[in-house]
PDB file with SEQRES, HELIX, SHEET and CRYST1 records, atoms N, CA, C and O in Angstrom:
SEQRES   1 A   68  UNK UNK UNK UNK UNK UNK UNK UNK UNK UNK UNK UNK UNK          
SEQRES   2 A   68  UNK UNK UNK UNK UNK UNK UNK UNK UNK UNK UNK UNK UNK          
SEQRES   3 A   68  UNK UNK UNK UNK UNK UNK UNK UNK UNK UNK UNK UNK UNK          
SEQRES   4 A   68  UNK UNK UNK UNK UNK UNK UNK UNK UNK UNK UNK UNK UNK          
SEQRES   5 A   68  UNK UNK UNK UNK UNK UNK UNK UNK UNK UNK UNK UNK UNK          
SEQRES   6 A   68  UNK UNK UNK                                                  
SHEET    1 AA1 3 UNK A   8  UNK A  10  0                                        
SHEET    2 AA1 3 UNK A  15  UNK A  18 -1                                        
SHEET    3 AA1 3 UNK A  24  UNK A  27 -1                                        
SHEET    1 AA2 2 UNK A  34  UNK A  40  0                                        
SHEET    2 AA2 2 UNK A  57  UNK A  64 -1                                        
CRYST1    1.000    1.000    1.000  90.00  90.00  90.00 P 1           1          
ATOM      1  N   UNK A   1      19.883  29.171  86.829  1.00  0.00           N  
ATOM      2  CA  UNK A   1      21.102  29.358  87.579  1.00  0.00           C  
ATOM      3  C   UNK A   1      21.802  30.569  86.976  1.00  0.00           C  
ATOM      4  O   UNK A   1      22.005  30.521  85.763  1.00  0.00           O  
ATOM      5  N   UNK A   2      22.220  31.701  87.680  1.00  0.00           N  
ATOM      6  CA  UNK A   2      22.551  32.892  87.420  1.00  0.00           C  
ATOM      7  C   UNK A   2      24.215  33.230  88.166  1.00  0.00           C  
ATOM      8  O   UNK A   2      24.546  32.987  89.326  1.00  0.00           O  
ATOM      9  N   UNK A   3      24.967  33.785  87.193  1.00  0.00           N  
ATOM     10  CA  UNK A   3      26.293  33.707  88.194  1.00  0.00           C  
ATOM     11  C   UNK A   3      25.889  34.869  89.465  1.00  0.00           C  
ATOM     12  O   UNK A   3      25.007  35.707  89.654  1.00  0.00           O  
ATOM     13  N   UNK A   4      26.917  34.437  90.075  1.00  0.00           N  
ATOM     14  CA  UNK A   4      27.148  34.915  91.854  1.00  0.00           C  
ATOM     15  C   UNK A   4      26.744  37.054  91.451  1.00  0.00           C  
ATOM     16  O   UNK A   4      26.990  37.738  90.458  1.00  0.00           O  
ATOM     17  N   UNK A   5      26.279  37.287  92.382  1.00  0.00           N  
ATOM     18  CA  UNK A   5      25.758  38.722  92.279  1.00  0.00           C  
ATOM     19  C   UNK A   5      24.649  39.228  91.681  1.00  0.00           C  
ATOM     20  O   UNK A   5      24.131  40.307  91.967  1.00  0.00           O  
ATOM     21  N   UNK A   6      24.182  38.260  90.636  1.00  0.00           N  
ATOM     22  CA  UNK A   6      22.667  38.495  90.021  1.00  0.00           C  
ATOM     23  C   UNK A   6      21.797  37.911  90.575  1.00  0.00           C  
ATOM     24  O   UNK A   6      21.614  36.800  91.073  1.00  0.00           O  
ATOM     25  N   UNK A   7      20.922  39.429  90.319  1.00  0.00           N  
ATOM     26  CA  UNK A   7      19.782  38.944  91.652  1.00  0.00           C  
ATOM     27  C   UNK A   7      18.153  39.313  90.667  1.00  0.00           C  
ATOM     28  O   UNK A   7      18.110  39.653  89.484  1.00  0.00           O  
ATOM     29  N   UNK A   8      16.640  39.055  91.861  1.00  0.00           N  
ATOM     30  CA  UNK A   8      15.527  39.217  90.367  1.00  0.00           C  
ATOM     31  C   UNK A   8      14.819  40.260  91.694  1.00  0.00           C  
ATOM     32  O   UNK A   8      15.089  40.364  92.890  1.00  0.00           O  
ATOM     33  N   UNK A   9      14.071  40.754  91.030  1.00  0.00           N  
ATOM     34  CA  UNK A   9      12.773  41.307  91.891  1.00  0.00           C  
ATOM     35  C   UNK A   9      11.439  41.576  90.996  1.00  0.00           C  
ATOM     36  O   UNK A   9      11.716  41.454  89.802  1.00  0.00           O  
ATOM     37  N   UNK A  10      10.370  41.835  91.174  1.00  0.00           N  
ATOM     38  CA  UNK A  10       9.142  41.714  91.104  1.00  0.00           C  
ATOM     39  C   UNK A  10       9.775  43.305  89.853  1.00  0.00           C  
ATOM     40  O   UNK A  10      10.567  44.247  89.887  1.00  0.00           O  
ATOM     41  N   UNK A  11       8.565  42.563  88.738  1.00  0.00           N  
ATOM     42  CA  UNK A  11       8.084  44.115  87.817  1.00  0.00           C  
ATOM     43  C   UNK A  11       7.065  43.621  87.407  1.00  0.00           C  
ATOM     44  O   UNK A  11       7.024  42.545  86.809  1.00  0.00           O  
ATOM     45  N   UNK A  12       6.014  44.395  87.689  1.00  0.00           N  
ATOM     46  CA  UNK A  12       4.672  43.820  88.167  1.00  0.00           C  
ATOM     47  C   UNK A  12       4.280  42.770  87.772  1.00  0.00           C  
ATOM     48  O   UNK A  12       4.177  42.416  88.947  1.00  0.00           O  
ATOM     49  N   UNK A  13       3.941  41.875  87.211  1.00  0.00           N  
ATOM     50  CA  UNK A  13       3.079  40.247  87.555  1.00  0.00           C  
ATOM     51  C   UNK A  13       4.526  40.112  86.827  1.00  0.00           C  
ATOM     52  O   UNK A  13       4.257  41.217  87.300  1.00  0.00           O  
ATOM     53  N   UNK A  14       5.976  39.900  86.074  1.00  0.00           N  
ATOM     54  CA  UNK A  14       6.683  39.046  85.933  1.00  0.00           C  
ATOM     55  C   UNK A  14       8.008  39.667  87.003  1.00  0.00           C  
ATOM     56  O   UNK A  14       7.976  40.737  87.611  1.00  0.00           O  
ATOM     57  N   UNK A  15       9.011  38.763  87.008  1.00  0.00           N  
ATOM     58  CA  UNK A  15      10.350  38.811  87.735  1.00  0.00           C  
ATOM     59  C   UNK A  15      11.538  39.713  86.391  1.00  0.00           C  
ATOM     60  O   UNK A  15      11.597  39.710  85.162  1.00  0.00           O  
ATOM     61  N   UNK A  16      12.053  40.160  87.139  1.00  0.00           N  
ATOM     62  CA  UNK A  16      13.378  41.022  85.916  1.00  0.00           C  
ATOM     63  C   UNK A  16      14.890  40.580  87.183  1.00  0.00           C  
ATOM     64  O   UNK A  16      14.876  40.531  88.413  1.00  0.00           O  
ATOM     65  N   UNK A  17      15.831  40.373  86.362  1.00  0.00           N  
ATOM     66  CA  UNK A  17      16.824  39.388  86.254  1.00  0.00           C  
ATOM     67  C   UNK A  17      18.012  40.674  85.937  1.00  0.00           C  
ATOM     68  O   UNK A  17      18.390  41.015  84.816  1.00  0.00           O  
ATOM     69  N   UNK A  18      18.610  41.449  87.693  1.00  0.00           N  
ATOM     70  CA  UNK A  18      19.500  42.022  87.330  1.00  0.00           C  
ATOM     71  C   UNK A  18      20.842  41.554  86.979  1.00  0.00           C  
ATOM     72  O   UNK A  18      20.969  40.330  86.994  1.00  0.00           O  
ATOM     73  N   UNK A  19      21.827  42.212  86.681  1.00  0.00           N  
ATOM     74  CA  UNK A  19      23.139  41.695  86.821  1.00  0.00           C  
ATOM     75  C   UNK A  19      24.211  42.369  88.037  1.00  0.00           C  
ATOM     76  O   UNK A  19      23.642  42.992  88.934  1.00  0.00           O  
ATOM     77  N   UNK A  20      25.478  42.284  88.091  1.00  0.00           N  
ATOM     78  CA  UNK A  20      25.891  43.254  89.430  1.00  0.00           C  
ATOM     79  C   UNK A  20      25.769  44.590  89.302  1.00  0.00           C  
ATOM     80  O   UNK A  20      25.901  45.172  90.379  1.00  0.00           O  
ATOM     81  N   UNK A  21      25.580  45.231  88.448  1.00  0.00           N  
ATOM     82  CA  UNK A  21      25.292  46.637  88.367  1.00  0.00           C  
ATOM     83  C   UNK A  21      23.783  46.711  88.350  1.00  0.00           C  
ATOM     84  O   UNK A  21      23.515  47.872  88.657  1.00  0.00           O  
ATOM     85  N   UNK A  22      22.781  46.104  88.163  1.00  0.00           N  
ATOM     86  CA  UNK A  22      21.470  46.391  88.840  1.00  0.00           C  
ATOM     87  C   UNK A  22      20.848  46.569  87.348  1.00  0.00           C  
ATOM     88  O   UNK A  22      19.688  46.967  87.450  1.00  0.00           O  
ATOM     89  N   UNK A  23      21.247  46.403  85.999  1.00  0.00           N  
ATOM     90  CA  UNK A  23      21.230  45.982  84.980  1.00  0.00           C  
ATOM     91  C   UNK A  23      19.931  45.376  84.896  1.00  0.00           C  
ATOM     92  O   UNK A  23      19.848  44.475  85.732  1.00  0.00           O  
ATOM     93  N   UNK A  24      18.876  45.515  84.212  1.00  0.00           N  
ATOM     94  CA  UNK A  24      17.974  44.441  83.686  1.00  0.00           C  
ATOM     95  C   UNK A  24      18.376  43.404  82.613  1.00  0.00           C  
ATOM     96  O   UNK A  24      18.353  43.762  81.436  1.00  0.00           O  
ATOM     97  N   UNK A  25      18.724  42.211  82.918  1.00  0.00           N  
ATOM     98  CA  UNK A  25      19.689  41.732  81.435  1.00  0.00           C  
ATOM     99  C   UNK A  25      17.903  40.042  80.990  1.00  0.00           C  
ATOM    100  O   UNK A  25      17.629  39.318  80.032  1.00  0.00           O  
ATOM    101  N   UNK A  26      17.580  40.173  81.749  1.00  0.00           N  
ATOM    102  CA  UNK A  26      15.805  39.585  81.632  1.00  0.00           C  
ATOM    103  C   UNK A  26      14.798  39.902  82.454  1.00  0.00           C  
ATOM    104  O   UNK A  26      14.879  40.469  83.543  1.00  0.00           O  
ATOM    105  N   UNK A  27      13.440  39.352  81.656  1.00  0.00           N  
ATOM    106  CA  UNK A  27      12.285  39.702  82.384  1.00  0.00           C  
ATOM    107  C   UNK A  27      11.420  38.235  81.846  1.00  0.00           C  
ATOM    108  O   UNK A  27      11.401  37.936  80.652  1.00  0.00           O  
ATOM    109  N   UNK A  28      10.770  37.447  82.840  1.00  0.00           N  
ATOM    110  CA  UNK A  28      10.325  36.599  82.708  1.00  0.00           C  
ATOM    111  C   UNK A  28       8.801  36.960  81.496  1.00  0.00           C  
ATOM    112  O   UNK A  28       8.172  38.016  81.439  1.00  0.00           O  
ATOM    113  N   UNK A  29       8.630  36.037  80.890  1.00  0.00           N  
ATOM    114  CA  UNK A  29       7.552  35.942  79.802  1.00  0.00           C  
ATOM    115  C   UNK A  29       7.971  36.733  78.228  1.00  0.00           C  
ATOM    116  O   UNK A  29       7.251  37.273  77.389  1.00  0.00           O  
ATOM    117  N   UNK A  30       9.464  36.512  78.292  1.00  0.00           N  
ATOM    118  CA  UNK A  30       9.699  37.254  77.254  1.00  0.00           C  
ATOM    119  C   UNK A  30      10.871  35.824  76.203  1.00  0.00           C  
ATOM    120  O   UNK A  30      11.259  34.768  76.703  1.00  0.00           O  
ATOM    121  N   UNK A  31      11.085  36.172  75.122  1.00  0.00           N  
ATOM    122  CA  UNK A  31      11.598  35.168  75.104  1.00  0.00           C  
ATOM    123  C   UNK A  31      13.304  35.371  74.653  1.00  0.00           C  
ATOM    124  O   UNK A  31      13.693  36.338  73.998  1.00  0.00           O  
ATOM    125  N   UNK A  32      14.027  34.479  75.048  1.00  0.00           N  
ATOM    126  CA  UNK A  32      15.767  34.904  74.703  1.00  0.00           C  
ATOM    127  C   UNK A  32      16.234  33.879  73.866  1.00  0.00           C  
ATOM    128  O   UNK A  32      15.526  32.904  73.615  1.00  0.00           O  
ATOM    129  N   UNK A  33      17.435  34.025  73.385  1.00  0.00           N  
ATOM    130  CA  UNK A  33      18.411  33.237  72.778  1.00  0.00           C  
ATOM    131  C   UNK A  33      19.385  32.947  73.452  1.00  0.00           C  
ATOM    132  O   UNK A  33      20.283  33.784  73.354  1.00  0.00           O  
ATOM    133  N   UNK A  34      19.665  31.854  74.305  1.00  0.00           N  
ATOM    134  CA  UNK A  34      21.170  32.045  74.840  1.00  0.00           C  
ATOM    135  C   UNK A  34      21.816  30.930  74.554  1.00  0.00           C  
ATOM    136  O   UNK A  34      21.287  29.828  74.406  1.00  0.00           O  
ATOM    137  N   UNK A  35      23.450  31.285  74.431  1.00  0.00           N  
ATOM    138  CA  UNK A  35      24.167  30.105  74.323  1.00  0.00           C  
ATOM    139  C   UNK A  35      24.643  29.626  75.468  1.00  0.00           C  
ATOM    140  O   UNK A  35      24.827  30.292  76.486  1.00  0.00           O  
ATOM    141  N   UNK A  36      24.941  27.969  75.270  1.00  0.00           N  
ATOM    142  CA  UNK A  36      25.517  27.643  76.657  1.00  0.00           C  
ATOM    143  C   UNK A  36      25.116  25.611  76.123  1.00  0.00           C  
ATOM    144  O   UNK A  36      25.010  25.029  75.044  1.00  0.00           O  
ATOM    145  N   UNK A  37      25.010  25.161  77.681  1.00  0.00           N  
ATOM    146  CA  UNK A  37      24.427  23.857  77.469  1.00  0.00           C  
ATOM    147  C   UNK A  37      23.740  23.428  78.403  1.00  0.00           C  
ATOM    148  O   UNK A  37      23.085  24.334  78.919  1.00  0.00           O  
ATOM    149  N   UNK A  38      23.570  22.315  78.921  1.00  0.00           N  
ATOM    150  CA  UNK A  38      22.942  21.766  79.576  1.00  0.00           C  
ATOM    151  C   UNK A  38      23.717  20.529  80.562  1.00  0.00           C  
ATOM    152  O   UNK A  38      24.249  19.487  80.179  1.00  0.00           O  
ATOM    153  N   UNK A  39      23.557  21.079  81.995  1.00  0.00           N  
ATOM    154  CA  UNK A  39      24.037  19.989  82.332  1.00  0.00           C  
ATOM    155  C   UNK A  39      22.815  19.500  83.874  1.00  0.00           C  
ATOM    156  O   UNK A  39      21.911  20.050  84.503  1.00  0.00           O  
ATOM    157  N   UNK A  40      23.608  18.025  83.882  1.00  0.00           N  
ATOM    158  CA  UNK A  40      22.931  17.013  85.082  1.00  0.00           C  
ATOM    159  C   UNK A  40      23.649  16.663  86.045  1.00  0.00           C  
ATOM    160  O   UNK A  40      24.873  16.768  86.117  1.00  0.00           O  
ATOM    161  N   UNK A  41      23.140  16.360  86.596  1.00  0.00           N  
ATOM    162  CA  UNK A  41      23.721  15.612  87.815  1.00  0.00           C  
ATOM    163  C   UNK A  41      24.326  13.900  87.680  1.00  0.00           C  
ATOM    164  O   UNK A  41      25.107  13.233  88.359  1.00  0.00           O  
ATOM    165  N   UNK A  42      23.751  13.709  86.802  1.00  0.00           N  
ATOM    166  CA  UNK A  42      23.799  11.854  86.368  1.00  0.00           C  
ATOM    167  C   UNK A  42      23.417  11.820  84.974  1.00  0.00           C  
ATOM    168  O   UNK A  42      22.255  12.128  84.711  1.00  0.00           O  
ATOM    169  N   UNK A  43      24.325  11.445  83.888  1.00  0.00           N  
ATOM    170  CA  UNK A  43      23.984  11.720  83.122  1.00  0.00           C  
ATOM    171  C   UNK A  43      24.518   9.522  82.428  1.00  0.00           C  
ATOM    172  O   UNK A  43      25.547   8.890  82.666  1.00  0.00           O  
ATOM    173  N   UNK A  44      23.581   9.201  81.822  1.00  0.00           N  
ATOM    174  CA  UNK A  44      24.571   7.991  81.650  1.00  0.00           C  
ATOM    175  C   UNK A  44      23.797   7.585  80.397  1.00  0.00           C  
ATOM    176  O   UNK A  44      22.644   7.964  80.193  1.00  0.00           O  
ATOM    177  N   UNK A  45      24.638   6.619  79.382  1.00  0.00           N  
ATOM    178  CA  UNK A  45      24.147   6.219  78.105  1.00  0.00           C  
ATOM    179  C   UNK A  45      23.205   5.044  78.012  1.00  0.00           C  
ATOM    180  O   UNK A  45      23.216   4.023  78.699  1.00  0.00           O  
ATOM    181  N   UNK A  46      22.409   5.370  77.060  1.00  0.00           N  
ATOM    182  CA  UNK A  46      21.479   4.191  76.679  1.00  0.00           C  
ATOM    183  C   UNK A  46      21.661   3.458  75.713  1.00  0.00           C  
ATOM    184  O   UNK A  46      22.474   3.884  74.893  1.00  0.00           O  
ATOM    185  N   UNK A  47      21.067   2.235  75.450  1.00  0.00           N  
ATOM    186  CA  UNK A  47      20.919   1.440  74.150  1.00  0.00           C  
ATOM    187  C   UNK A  47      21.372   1.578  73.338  1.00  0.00           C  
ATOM    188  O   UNK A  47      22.256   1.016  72.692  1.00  0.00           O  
ATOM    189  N   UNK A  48      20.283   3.102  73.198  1.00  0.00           N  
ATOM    190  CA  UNK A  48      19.661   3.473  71.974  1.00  0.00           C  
ATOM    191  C   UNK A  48      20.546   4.657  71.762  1.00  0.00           C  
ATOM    192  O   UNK A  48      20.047   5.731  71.426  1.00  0.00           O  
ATOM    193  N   UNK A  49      22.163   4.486  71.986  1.00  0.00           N  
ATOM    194  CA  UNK A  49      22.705   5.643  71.891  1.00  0.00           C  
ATOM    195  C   UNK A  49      22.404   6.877  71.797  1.00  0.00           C  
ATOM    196  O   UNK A  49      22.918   7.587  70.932  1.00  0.00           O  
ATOM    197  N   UNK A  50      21.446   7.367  72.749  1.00  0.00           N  
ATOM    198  CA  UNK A  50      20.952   8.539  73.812  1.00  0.00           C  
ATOM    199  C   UNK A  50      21.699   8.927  75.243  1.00  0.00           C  
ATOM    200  O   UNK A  50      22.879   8.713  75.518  1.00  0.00           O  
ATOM    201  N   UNK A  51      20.970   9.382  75.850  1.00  0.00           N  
ATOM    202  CA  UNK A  51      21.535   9.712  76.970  1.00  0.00           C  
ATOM    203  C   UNK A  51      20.363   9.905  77.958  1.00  0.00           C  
ATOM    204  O   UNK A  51      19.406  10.543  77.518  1.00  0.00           O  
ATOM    205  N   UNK A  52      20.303   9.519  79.031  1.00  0.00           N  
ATOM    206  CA  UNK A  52      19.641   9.776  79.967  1.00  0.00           C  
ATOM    207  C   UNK A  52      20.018  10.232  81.533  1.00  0.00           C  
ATOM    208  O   UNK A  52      20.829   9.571  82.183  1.00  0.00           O  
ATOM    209  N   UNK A  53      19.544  11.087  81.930  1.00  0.00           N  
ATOM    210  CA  UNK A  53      19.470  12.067  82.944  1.00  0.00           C  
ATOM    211  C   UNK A  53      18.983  12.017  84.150  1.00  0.00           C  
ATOM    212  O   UNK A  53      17.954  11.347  84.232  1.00  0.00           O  
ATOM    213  N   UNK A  54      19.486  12.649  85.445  1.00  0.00           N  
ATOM    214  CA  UNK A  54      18.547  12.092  86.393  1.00  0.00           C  
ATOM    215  C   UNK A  54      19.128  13.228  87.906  1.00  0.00           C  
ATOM    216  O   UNK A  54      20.269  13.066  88.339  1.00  0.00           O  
ATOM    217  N   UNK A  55      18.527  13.912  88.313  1.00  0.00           N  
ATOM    218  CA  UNK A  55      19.381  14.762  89.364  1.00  0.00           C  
ATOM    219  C   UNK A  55      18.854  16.206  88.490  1.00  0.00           C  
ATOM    220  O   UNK A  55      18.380  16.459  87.383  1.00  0.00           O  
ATOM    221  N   UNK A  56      19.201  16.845  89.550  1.00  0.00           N  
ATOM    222  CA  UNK A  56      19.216  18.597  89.219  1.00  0.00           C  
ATOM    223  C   UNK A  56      19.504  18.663  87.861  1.00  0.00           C  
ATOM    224  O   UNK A  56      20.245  17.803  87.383  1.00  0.00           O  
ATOM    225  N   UNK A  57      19.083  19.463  87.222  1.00  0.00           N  
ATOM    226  CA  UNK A  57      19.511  20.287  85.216  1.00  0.00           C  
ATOM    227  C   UNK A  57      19.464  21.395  85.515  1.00  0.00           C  
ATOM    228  O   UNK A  57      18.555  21.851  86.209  1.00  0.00           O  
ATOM    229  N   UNK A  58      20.369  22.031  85.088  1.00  0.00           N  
ATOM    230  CA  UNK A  58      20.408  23.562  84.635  1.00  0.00           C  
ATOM    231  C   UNK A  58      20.780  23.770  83.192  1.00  0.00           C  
ATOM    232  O   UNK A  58      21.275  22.804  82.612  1.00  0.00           O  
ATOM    233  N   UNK A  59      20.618  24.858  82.551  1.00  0.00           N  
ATOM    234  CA  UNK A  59      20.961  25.405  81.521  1.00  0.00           C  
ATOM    235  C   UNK A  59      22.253  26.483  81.864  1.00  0.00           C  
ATOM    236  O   UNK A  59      22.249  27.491  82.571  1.00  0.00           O  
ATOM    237  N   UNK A  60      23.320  25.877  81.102  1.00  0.00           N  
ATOM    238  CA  UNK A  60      24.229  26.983  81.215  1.00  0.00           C  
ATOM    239  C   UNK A  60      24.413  27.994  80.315  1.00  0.00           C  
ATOM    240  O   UNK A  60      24.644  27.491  79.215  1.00  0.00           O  
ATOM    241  N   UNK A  61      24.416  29.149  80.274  1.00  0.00           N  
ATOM    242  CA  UNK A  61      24.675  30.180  79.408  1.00  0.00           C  
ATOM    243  C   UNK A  61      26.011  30.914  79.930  1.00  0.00           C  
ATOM    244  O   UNK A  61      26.615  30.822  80.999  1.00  0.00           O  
ATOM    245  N   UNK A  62      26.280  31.807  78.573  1.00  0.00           N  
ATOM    246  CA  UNK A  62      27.488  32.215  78.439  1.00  0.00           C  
ATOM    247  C   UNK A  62      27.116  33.898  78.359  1.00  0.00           C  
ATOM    248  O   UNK A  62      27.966  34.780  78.486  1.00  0.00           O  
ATOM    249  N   UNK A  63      25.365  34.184  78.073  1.00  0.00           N  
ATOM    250  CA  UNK A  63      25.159  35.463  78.120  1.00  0.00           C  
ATOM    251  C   UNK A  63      24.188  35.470  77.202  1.00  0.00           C  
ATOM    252  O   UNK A  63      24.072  34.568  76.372  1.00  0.00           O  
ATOM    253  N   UNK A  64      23.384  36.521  77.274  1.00  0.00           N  
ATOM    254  CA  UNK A  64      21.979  36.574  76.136  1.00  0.00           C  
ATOM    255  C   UNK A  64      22.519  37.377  75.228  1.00  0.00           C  
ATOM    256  O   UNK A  64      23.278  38.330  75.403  1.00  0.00           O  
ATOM    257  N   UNK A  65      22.004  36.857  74.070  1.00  0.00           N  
ATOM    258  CA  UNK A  65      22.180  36.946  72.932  1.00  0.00           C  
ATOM    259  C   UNK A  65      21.404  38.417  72.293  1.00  0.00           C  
ATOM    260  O   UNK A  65      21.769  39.408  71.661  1.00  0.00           O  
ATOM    261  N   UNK A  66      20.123  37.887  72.878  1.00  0.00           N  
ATOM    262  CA  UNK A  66      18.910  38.769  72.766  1.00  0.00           C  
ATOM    263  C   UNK A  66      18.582  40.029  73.299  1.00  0.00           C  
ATOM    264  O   UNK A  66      18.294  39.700  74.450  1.00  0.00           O  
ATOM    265  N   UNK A  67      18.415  41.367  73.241  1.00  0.00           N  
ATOM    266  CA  UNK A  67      17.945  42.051  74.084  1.00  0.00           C  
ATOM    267  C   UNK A  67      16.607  42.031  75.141  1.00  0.00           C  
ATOM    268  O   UNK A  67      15.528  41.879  74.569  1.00  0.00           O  
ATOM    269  N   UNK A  68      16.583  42.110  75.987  1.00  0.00           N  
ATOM    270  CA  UNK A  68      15.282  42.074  76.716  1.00  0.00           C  
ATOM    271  C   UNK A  68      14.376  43.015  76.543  1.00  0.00           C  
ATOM    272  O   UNK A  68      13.309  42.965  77.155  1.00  0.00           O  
TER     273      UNK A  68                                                      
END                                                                             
């Protein structure tokens, strides 16, 4: 999940991940650091004081850390 205006297109066999200025800020098969978290759609507690999940997940980030 990418905020509103970032878009990907083909660089040859992987995808690159502009931003609104057309920015390369990723390229698939590479690897990043990002901060952020994780969220669900249904998220509810167990037992075993865990958590379990169920519905859409995304990873939220706040921005890569990493250069691409």
């Amino acid at each position: 999940m990418w905020q509103p205006g970032f878009t990907g297109r083909r660089a040859g066999a992987e995808v690159a991940v502009l931003d609104r200025g057309g920015v390369v800020v990723a390229v698939t098969g590479r690897d990043y650091k990002l901060g952020g978290g994780v969220w669900a759609a249904n998220v509810t507690p167990t037992k075993e004081n865990h958590y379990a999940s169920s519905g859409p997940m995304f990873v939220l980030a706040c921005g890569s850390i990493a250069e691409p």
